[in-house]
C-alpha positions as CSV (number, residue, x, y, z in Angstrom):
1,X,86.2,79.1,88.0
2,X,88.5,76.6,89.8
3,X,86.0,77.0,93.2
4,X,82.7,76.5,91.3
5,X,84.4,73.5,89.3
6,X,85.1,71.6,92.2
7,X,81.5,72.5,93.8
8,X,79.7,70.8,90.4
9,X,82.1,67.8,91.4
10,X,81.2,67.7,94.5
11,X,77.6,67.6,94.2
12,X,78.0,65.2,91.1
13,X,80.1,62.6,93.5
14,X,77.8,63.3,96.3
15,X,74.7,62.0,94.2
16,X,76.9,59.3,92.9
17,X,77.0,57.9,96.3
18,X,73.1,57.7,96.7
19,X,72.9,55.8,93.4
20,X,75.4,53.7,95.6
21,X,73.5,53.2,98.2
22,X,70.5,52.3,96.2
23,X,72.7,49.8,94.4
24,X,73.5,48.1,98.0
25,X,69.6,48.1,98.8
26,X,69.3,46.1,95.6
27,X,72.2,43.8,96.0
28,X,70.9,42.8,99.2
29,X,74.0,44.3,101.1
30,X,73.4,46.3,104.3
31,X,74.6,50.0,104.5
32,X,75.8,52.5,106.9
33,X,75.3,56.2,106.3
34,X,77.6,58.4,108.8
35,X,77.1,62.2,109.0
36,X,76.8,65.2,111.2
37,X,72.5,65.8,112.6
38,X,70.5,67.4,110.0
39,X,72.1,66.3,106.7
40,X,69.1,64.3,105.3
41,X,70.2,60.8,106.3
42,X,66.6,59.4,107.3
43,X,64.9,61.2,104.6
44,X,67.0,59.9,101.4
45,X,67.3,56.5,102.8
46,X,63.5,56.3,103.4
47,X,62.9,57.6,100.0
48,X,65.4,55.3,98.4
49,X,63.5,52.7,100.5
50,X,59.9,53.7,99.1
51,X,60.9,53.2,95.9
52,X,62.6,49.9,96.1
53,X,60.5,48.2,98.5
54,X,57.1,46.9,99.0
55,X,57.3,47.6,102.3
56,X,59.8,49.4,104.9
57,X,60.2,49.8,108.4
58,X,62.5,53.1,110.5
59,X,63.5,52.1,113.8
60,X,65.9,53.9,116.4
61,X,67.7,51.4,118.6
62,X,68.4,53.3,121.0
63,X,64.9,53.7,122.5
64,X,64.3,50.2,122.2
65,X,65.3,47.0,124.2
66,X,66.9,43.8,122.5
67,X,63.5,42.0,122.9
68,X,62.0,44.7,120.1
69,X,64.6,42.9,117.6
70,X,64.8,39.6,119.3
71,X,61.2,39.0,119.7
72,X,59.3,37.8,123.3
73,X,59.9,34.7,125.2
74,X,56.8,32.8,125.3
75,X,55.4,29.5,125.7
76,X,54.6,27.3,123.3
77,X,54.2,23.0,122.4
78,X,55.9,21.3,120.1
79,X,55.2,18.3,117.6
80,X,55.9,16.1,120.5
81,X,53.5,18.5,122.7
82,X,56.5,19.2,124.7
83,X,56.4,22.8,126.1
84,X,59.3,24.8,124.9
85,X,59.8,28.5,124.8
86,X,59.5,30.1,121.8
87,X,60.2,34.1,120.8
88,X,57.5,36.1,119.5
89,X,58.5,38.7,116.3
90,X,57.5,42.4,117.0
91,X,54.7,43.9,114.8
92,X,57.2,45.1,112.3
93,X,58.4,41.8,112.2
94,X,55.4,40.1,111.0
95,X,54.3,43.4,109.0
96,X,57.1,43.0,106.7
97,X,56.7,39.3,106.3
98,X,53.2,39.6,105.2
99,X,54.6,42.1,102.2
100,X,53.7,41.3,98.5
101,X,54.8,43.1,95.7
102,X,56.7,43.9,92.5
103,X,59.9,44.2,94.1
104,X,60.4,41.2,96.2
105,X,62.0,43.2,98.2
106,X,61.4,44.8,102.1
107,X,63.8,47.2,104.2
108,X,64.7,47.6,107.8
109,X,66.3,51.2,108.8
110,X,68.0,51.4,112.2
111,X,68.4,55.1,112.9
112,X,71.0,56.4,115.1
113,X,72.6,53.3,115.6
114,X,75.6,54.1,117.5
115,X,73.5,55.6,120.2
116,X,72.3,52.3,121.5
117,X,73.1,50.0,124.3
118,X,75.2,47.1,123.3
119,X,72.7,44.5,124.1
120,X,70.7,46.4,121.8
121,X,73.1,46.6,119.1
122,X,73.8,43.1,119.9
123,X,70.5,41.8,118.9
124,X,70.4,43.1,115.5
125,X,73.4,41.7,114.2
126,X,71.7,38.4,112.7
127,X,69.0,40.5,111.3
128,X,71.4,42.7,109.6
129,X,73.5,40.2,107.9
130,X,71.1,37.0,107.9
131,X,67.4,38.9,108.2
132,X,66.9,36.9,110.9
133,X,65.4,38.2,113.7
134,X,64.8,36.0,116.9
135,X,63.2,33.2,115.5
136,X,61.4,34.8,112.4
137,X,63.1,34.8,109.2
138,X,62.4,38.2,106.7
139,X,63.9,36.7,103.2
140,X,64.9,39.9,100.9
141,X,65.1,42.3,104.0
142,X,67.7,45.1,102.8
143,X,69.2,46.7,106.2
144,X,70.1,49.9,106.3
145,X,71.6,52.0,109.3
146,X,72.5,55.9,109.9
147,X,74.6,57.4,112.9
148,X,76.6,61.0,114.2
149,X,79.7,60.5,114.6
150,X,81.0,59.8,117.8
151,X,81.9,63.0,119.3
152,X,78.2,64.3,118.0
153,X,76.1,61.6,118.9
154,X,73.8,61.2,121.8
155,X,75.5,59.3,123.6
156,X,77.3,57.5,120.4
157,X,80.1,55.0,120.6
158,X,82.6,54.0,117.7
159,X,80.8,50.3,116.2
160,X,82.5,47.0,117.2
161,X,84.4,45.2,114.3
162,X,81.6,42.9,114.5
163,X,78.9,45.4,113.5
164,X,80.8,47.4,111.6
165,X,81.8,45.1,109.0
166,X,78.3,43.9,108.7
167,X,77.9,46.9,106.0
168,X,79.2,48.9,103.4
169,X,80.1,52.7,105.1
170,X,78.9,55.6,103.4
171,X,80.3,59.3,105.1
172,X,77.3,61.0,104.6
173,X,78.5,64.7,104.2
174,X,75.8,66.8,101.5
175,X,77.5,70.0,99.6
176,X,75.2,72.7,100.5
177,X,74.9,73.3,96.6
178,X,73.1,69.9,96.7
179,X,70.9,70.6,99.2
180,X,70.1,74.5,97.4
181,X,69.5,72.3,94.7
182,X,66.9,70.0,96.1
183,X,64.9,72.6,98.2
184,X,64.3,74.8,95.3
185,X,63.6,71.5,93.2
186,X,61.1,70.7,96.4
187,X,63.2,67.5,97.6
188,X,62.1,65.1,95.2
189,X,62.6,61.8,95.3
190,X,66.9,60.6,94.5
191,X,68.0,59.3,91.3
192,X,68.5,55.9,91.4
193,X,70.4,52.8,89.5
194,X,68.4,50.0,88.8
195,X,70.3,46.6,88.2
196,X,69.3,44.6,85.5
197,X,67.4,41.2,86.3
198,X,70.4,39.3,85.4
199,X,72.8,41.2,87.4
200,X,74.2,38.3,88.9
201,X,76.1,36.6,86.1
202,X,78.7,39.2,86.1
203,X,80.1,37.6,89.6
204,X,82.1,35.0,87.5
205,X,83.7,37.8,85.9
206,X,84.4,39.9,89.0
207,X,85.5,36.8,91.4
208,X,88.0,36.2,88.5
209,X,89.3,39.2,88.6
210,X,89.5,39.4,92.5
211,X,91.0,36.0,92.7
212,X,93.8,37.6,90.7
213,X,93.9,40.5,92.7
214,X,94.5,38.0,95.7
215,X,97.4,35.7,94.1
216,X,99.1,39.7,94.1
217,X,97.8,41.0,97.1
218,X,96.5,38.2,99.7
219,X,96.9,40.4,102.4
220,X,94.3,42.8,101.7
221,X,91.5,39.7,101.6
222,X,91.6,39.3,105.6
223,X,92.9,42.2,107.7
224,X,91.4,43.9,110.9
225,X,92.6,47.0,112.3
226,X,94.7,47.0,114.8
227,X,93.1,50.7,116.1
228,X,90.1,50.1,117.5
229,X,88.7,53.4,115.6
230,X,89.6,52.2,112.4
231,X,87.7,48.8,113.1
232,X,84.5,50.7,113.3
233,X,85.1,51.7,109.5
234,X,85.1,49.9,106.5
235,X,88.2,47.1,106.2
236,X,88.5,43.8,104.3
237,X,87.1,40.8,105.5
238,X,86.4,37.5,103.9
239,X,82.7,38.6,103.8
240,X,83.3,42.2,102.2
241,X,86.2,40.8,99.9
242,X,82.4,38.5,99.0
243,X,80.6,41.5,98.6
244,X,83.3,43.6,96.6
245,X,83.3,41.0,94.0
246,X,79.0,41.3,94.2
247,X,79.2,44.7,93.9
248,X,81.9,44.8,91.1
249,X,79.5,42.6,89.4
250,X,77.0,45.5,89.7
251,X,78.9,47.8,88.4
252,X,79.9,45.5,85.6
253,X,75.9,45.2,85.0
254,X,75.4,48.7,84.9
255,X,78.3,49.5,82.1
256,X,80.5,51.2,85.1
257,X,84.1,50.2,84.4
258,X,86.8,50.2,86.8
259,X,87.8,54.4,87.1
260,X,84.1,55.1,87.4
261,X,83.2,57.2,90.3
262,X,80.2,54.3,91.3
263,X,83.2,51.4,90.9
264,X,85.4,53.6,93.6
265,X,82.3,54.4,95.8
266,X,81.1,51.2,96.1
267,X,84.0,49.1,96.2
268,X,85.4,51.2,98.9
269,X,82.2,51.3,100.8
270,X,83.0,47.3,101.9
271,X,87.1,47.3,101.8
272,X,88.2,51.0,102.5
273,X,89.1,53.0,100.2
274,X,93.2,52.4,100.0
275,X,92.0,48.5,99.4
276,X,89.4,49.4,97.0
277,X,91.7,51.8,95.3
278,X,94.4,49.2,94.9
279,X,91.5,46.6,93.4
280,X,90.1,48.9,90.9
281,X,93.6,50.2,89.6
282,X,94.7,46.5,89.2
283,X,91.9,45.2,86.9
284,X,92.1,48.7,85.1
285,X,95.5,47.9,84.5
286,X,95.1,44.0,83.6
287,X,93.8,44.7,80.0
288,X,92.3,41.2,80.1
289,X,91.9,39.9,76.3
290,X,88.5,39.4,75.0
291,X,87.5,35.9,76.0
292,X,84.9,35.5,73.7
293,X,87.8,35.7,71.1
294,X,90.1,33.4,73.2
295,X,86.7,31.0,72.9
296,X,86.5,30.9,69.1
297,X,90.8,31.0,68.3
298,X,92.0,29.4,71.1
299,X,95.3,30.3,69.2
300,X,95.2,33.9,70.4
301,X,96.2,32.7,73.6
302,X,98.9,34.8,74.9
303,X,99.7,34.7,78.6
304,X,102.0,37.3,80.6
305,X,104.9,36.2,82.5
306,X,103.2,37.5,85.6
307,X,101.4,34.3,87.4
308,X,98.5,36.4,88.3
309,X,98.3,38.7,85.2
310,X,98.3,34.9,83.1
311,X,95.6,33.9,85.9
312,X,93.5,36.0,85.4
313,X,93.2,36.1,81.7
314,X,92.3,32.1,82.0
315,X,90.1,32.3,84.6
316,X,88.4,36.0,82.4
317,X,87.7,32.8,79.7
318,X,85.9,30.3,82.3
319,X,84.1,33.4,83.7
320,X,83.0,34.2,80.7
321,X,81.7,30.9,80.1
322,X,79.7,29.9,83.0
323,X,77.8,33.4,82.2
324,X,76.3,31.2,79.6
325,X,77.7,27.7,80.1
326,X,76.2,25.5,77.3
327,X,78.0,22.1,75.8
328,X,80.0,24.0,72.8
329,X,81.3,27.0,74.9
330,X,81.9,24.6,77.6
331,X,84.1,22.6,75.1
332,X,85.9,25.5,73.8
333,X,87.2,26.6,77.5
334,X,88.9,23.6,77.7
335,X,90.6,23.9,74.2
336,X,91.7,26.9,75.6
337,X,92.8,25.7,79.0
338,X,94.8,22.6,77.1
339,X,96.3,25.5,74.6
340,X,97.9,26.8,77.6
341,X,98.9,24.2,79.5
342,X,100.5,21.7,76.2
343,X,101.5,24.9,73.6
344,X,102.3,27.5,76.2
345,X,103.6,25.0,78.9
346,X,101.7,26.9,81.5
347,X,99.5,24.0,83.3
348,X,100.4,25.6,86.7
349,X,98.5,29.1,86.1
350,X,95.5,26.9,84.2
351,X,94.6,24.3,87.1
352,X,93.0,26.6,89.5
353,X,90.6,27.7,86.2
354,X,90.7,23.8,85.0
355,X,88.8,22.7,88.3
356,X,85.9,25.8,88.2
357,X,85.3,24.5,84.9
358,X,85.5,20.9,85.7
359,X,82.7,21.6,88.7
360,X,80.6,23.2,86.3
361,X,79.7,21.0,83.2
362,X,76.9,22.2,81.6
363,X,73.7,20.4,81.8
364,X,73.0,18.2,78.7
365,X,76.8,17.7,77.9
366,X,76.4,13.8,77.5
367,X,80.2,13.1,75.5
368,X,82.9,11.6,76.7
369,X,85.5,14.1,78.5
370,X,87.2,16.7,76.1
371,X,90.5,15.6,74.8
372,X,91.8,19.0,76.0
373,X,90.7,18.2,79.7
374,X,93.4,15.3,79.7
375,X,96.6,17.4,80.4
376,X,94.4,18.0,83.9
377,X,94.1,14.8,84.7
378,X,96.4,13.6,87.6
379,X,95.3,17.1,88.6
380,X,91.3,16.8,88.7
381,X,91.9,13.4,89.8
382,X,93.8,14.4,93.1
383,X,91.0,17.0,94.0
384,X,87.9,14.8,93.2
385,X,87.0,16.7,90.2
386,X,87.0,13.9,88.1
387,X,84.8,11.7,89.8
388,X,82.2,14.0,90.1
């Protein structure tokens, strides 16, 4: 019973971590699928891939030179009829440029990544991160990347710290019950998580709660590996701390709390999982007050003794707000900001909230400041908030 309990899991978690990596092709955040040969990786991506994009391209670095991502040195005039050298994008370059449809949205797969040379590697790291390759631009271009490991790889190589914390890692290892299960169901295409069109205003929340999470735990924002193995894995970095919060914000969209199975997969895709587990375990344990409440009865206020814990509660309220910043809510943040800082005597733990919402009054808000904005003053005043 035990054994074919933990198989169902296993399978459940493993198709958990598709949806995943479908959510990352959404989000716009590149991905990195590691497994032994012969577990699917091209396949599933390249479905996931047909299904979300207009248009997708499979590459293998490893047989190509940089110029293939680079583009071709040519000749060329400028506006001044000067001649200048100029690259030329490959055909799959100006393929996916020349994309139209529904899902405003085109993919670049670079298979067996690991396996090629490092000027090779070198020349997709723009495109990966930026979609920029050479001098052509590809706008909403989701990169995705499989590899072996190592020790199985053709000639494979642990990623520099560079590359590797260019995407979200994903170990790629299938349950064979999965794979029974898809070959008798004749490999159809993966379940997927579509985000809602408004995904995005759920990053107020999730920054909020991260900036908390960094008042307790600033050392987990920044922090390299020192083993050079270890850097070729997921670790925090100002840019994944970015994309934790985005994919947070995801999960947020998609009703996934905190102790979901997505929240830990994803999360820990971009930090590592000891990072990601801390994260998670911290807002589960915040028990933020509704701020919606806070927003109507500023007199609910109650703030822990805990700087962060009190943070994060009055940043929750200005998240919640610029989600749908309009004159009145806008208004009723700062009657809760002044509650704390003149009832509650706690300006310090309100002024980081007091400027985000001082940077963001709403359009049409024509009044004169709130009255509740004036415990801020000297404050605003010293960083320019004010004036602005």
């Amino acid at each position: 019973m035990t054994a074919t309990h933990t198989a169902i899991d296993a399978t459940e978690l493993f198709k958990t971590k598709i949806r995943a990596v479908s959510v990352c092709i959404q989000a716009g955040i590149p991905f990195l699928l590691v497994g032994e040969p012969g577990t699917a990786k091209t396949a599933v991506v390249e479905s996931l891939y047909a299904r979300l994009c207009d248009d997708h391209y499979t590459s293998t670095p490893a047989l190509h030179d940089p110029s293939h991502y680079a583009g071709y040195p040519s000749r060329s005039r400028n506006e001044h009829k000067q001649l200048v050298a100029v690259m030329i994008p490959n055909h799959w370059v100006v393929r996916l440029s020349q994309s139209k449809g529904p899902h405003g949205r085109t993919g670049i797969f670079l298979d067996e990544l690991s396996s090629a040379p490092p000027a090779t590697r070198a020349s997709c790291l723009r495109g990966i991160l930026q979609g920029q390759w050479g001098d052509h631009s590809l706008p909403n271009c989701s990169a995705g990347a499989a590899m072996n490991p190592p020790e199985l790889a053709e000639a494979g190589n642990d990623l520099s710290a560079p590359l590797a914390n260019r995407f979200a890692h994903f170990d790629w290892n299938p349950p064979p019950k999965w794979w029974d299960e898809q070959r008798q169901l004749g490999f159809p295409a993966p379940d997927i998580l579509t985000l809602p069109k408004d995904w995005q205003k759920h990053i107020h929340r999730a920054n909020a709660l991260h900036s908390a999470f960094v008042q307790r735990r600033p050392q987990l924002v920044q922090s390299c590996p020192d083993e050079v193995q270890n850097q070729s894995k997921a670790w925090p970095s100002f840019r994944t701390s970015t994309w934790a919060c985005e994919l947070m914000a995801a999960c947020l969209s998609l009703g996934a709390g905190f102790e979901t199975d997505l929240a830990r997969v994803l999360i820990g895709s971009v930090i590592g999982a000891g990072p990601a587990s801390e994260f998670l375990t911290y807002c589960a344990d915040l028990d933020l007050p509704d701020p919606e409440l806070l927003l109507r009865k500023p007199s609910e206020l109650k703030l822990a003794r805990r700087g962060d814990q009190a943070y994060a509660t009055l940043m929750s309220v200005v998240a919640a707000v610029l989600t749908e910043n309009t004159p009145e809510r806008w208004v009723a943040a700062w009657n809760v900001l002044g509650y704390a800082a003149e009832t509650l005597k706690r300006p310090d733990v309100a002024c980081a909230a007091a400027k985000l919402l001082g940077n963001n009054k709403p359009k049409g808000y024509f009044g004169a400041p709130p009255d509740a904005m004036n415990a801020f003053v000297p404050f605003l005043q010293e960083c320019g908030t004010l004036s602005r």
